[in-house]
C-alpha positions as CSV (number, residue, x, y, z in Angstrom):
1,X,0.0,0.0,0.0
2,X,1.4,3.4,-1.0
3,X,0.7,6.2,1.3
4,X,-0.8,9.6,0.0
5,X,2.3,11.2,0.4
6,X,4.6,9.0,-0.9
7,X,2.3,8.1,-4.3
8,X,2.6,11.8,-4.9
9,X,5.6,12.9,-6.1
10,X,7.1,16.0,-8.3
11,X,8.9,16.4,-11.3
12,X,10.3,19.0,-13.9
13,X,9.1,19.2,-17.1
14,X,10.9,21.9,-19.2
15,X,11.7,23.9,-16.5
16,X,8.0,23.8,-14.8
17,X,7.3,21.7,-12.2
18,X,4.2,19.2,-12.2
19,X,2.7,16.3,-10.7
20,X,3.0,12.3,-11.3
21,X,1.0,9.3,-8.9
22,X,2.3,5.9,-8.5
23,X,0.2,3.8,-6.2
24,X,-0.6,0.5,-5.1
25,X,-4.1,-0.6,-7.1
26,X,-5.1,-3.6,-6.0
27,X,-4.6,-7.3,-7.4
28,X,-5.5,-8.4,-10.7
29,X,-8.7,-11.1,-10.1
30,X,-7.6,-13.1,-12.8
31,X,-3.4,-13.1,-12.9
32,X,-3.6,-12.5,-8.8
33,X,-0.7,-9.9,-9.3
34,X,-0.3,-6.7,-8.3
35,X,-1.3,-3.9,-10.6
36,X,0.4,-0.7,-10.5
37,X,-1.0,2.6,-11.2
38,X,1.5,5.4,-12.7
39,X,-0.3,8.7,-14.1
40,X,1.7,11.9,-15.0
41,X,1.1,15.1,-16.1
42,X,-0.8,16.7,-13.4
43,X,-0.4,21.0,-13.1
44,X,-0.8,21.1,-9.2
45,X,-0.5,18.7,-6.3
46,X,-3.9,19.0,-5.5
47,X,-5.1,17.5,-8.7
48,X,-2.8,14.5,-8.4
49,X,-4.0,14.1,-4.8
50,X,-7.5,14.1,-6.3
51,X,-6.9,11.5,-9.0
52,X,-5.2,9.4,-6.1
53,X,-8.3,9.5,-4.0
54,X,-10.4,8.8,-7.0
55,X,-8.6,5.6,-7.5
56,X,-9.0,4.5,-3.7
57,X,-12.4,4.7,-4.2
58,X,-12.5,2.5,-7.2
59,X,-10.6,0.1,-5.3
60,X,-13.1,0.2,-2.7
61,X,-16.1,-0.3,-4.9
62,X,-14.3,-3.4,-6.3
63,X,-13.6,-4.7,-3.4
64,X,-15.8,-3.4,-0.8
65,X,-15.5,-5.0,2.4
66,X,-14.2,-8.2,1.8
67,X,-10.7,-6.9,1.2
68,X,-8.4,-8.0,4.2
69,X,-5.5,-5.6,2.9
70,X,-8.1,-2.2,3.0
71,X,-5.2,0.1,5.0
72,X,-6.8,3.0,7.6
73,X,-5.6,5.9,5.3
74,X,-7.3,3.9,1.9
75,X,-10.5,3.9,3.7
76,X,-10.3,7.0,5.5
77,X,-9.0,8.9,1.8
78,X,-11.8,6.9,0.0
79,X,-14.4,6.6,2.2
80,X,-14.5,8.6,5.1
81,X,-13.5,12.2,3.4
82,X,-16.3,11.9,1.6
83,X,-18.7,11.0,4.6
84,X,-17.3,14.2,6.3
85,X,-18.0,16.2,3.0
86,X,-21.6,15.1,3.8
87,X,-21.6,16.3,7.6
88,X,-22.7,19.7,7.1
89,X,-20.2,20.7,9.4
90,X,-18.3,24.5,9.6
91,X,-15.7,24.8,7.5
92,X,-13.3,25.5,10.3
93,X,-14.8,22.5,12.0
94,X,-14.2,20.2,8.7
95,X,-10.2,22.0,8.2
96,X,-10.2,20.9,12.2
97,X,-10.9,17.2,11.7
98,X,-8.7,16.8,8.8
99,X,-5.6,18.5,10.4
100,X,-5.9,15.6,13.3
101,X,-6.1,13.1,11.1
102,X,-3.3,14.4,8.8
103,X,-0.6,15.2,11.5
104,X,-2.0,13.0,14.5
105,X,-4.2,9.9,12.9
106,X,-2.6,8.8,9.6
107,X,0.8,9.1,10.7
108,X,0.1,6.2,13.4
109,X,-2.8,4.1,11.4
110,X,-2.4,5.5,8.0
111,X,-0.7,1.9,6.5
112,X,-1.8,-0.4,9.1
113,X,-4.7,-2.7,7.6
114,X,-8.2,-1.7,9.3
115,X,-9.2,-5.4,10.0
116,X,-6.1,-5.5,12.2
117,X,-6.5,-2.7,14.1
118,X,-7.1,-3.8,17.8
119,X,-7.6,-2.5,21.3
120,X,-4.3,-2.8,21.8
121,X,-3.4,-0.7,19.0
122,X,-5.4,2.0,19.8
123,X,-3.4,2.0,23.8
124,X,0.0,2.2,21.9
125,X,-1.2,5.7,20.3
126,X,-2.7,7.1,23.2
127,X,0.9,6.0,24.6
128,X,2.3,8.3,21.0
129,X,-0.1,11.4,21.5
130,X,0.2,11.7,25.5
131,X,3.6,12.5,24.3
132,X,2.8,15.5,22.1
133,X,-0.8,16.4,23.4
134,X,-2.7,17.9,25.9
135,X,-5.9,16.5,25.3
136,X,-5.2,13.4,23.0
137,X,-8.9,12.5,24.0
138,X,-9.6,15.2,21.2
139,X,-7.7,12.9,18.8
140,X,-9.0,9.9,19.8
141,X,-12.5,10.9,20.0
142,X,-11.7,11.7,16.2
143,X,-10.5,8.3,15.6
144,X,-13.2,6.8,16.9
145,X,-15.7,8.2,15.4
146,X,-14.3,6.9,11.9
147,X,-14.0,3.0,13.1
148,X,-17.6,3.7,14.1
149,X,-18.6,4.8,10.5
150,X,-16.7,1.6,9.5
151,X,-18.4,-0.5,11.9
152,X,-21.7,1.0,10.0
153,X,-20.6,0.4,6.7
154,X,-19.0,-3.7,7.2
155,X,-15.6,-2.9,7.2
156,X,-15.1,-4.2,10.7
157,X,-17.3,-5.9,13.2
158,X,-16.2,-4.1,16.5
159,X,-14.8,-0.3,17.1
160,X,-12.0,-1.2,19.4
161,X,-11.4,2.5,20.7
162,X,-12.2,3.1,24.2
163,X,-11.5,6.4,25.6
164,X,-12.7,6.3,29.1
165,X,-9.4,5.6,31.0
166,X,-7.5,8.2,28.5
167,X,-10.0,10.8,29.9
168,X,-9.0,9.9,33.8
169,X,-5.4,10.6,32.7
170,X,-6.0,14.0,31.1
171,X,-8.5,15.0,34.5
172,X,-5.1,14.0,36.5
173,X,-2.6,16.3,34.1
174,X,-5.0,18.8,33.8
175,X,-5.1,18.9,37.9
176,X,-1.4,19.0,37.8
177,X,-1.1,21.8,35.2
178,X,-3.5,23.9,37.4
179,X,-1.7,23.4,40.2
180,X,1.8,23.9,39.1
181,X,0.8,27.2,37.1
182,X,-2.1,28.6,39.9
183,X,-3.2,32.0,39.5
184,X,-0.9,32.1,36.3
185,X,-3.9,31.5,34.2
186,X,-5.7,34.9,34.7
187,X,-5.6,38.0,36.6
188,X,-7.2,38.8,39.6
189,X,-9.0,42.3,40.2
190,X,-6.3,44.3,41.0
191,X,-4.3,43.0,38.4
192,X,-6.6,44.0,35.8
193,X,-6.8,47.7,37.2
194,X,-2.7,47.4,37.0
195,X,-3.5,45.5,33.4
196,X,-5.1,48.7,31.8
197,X,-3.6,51.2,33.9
198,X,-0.3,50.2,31.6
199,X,-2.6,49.8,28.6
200,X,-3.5,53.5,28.6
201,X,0.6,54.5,28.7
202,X,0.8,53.1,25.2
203,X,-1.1,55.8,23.5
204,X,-2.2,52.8,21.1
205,X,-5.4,54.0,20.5
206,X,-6.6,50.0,18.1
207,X,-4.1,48.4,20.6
208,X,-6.2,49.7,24.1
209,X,-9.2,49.4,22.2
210,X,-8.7,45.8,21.2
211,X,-7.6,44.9,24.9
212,X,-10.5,46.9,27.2
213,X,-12.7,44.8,25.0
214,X,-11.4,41.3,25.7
215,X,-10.7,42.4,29.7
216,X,-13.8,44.3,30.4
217,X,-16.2,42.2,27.7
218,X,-15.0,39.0,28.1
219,X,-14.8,38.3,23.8
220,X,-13.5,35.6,22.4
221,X,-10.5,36.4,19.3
222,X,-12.8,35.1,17.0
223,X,-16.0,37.2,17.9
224,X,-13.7,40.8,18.5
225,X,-12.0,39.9,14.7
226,X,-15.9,39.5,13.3
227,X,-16.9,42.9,15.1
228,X,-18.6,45.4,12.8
229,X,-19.0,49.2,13.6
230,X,-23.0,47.9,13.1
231,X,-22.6,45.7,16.0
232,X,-22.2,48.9,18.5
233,X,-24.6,50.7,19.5
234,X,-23.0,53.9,20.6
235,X,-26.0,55.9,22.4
236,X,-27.0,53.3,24.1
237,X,-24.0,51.6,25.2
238,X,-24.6,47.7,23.7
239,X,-22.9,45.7,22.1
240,X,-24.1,42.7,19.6
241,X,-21.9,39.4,19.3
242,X,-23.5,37.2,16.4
243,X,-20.6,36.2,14.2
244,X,-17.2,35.1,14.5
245,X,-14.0,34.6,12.3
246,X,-12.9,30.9,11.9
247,X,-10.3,29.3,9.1
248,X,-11.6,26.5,6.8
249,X,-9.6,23.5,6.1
250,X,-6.9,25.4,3.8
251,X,-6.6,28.2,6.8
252,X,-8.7,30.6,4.9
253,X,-9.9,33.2,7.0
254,X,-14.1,33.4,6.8
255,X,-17.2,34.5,8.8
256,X,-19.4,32.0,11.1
257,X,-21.9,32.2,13.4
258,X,-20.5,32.3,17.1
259,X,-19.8,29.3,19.7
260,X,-22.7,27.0,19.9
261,X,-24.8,29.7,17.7
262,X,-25.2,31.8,20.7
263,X,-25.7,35.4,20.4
264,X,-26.0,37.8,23.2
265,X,-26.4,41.3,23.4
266,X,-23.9,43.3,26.2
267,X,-23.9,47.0,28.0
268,X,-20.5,48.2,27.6
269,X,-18.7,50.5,29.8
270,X,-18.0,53.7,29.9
271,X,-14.0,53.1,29.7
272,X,-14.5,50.7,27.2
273,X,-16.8,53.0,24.9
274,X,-15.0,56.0,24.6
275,X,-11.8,53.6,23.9
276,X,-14.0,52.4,20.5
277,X,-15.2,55.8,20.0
278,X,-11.4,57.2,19.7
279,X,-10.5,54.2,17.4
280,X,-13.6,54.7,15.1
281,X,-12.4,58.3,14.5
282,X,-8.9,57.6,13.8
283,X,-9.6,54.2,11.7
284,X,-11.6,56.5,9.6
285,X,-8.2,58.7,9.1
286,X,-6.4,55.8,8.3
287,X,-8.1,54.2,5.8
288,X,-7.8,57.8,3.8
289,X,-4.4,58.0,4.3
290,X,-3.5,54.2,3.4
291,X,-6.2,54.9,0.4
292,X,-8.5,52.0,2.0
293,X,-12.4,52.1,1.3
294,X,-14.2,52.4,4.6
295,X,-16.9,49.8,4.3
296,X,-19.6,52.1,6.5
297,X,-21.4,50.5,9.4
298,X,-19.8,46.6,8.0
299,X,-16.5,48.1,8.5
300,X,-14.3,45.8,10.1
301,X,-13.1,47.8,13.7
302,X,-10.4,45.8,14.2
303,X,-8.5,45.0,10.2
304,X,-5.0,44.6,9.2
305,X,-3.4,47.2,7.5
306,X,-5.0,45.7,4.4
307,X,-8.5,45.8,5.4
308,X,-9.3,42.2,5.9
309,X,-9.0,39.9,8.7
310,X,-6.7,40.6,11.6
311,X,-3.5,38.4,12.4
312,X,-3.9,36.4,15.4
313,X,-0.4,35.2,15.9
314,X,0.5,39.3,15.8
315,X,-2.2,40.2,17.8
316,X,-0.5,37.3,20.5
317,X,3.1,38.3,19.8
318,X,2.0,42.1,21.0
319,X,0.5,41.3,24.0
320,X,3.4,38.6,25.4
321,X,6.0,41.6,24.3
322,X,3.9,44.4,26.3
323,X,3.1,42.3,29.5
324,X,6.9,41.5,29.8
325,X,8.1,45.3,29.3
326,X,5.8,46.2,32.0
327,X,6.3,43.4,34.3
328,X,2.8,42.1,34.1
329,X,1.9,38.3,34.6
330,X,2.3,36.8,30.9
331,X,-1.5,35.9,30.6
332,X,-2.6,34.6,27.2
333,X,-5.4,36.2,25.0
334,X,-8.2,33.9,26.1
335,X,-6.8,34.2,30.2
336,X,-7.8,37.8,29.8
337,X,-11.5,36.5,29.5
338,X,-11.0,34.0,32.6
339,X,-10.1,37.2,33.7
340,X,-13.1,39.4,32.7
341,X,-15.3,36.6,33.7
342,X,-13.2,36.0,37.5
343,X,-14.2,39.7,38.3
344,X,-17.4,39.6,36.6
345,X,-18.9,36.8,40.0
346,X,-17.4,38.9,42.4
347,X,-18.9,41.8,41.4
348,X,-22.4,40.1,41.2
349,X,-22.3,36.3,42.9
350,X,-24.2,35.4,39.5
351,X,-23.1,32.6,37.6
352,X,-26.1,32.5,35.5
353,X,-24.9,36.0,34.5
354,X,-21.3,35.1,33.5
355,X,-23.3,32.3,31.3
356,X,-24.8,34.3,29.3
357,X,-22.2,37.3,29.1
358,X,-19.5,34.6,28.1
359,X,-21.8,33.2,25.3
360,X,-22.3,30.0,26.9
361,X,-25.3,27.9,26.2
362,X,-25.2,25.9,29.2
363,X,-24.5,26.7,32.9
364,X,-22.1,23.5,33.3
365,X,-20.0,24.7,30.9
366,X,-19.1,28.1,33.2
367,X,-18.5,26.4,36.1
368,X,-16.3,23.7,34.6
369,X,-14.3,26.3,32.8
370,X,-14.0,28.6,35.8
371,X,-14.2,26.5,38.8
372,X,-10.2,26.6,39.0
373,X,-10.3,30.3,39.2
374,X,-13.4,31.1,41.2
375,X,-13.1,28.3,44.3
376,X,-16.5,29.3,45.2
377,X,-18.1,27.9,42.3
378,X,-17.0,24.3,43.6
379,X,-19.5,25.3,46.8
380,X,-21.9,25.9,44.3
381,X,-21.2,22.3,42.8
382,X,-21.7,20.8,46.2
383,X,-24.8,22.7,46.6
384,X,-26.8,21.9,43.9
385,X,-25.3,17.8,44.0
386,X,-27.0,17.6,47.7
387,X,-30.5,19.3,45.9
388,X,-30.5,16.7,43.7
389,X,-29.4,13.5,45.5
């Protein structure tokens, strides 16, 4: 069996380069030998990679499930692409899935024969992506979602991943991070006074916009890139989160509906307003002077210097480089709405508030994601376990 990878392979032809496949395809019913599949000619890698998969599929509709050599990455190429094609899922969902499977899944599975693919096999990479990984449940939840669609469609009679006992092991790591990094995940109250007191010094009028936003409103990246200047309502202080930025499967930057399809409607303060109001204004200057079109109310607030979607990775770099000038705690992006959200329950003692000014469709999910930072909420746990027992 020849790999994806490997069966696609370049080659110069005067001076140009293009594409050639030479793959494994399948035994001849009648001679019982091996037939080899060599095509050249192709302009781009995609299209060879296309004609590739269009030949696992044919090999799949020859031999369908009674083929004991069917490899993991033939039937997942084949087979499974095309059932996520079908999914209806977000494109940044879709680009998502196939990123596991392309630097996590098929580098493990990718020649092993799917019949042969045991329990066993599955511990050994758990073993591989505890290594690398976080949460390798993310992976394997991935994996085995595609042995199920196998078991539904005959290829195998059993989906031998179990991910139970991986899940104990992350809980136990995930204790152990907490513990070792404490109050390093987010600032406390004071902090963030501190936070945008050193903010302000900057004179950065996008720079202490963008950052009062995610401190004080508690957005996600991908909702504050999606902001609109039709999404504020200036005179009466609100704010509308409906649609965020996510990359498809080719990291392509494009608009989506928030988290969960959750949209909620915010008061914004004072400090937090005028900051928008003073970037609106200048914005409007720079986009004459850079000889951008201002797109009106579906301008962008917060562009690149091109008028599209914003960098993340910059947006990242600037914040690590101004918390270690100042001496501030290096507190990532999305701490800064732990953050928002920490000060947010001791101002008002209200989870369901936090829920829905975090965008959260359900009330677990804000006090599993915030129980490490707000100890009280674990009370709260306790509370409502001994209502319902």
């Amino acid at each position: 069996m020849t790999t994806m990878e490997k069966a696609v392979k370049e080659y110069m032809k005067r001076g140009v380069p293009h594409y050639m496949v030479k793959m494994y395809g399948g035994i001849d019913p009648y001679t019982k030998k091996q037939i080899d599949i060599t095509k050249r000619g192709f302009k781009t890698k995609t299209e060879a990679k296309a004609f590739y998969a269009q030949k696992q599929a044919e090999m799949l509709q020859r031999n369908d499930t009674d083929n004991p050599n069917l490899t993991f990455e033939q039937f997942y190429h084949s087979h499974y692409e095309r059932y996520l094609q079908n999914c209806s899922l977000e494109k940044s969902t879709l680009g998502k899935i196939k990123g596991i499977f392309k630097n996590h899944i098929l580098p493990f599975y990718g020649d092993l024969k799917l019949k042969n693919i045991s329990h066993q096999v599955t511990l050994r990479s758990f073993e591989v992506w505890k290594e690398k990984l976080q949460k390798p449940s993310k992976v394997a939840i991935e994996l085995k979602k595609c042995l199920e669609q196998a078991v539904y469609d005959d290829f195998i009679t059993k989906n031998p991943v179990k991910i139970k006992d991986l899940r104990i092991w992350e809980k136990k790591e995930e204790r152990k991070r907490d513990n070792a990094q404490g109050d390093k995940l987010f600032y406390t109250s004071e902090e963030i006074d501190l936070f945008i007191q050193k903010l302000k010094t900057t004179d950065d009028i996008p720079k202490i916009a963008i950052f009062l936003v995610f401190v004080n409103l508690g957005l996600r990246k991908g909702e504050l890139f999606a902001l609109q200047w039709q999404d504020i309502d200036f005179p009466n202080k609100k704010i509308r989160i409906h649609q965020a930025v996510g990359t498809d499967e080719s990291n392509k930057p494009y608009i989506k509906s928030t988290k969960n399809s959750y949209e909620r409607t915010l008061d914004i303060d004072e400090e937090t307003l005028q900051a928008l109001l003073n970037w609106k204004v200048l914005q409007a200057e720079q986009l004459k002077w850079q000889h951008l079109e201002h797109q009106g109310d579906k301008q962008f607030i917060f562009p690149n210097n091109k008028n599209t979607f914003y960098n993340n990775s910059k947006l990242n770099a600037w914040l690590k480089k101004f918390q270690t000038q100042h001496g501030l705690k290096l507190v990532s992006i999305h701490g800064l709405r732990h953050s928002c959200a920490t000060r947010i329950y001791y101002q008002t003692n209200d989870v369901k508030f936090i829920q829905h000014f975090l965008g959260h469709t359900d009330i677990t999910t804000t006090v599993d994601t915030y129980i490490h930072c707000i100890p009280e909420l674990s009370d709260l746990l306790v509370q409502r376990f001994k209502r319902t027992a």
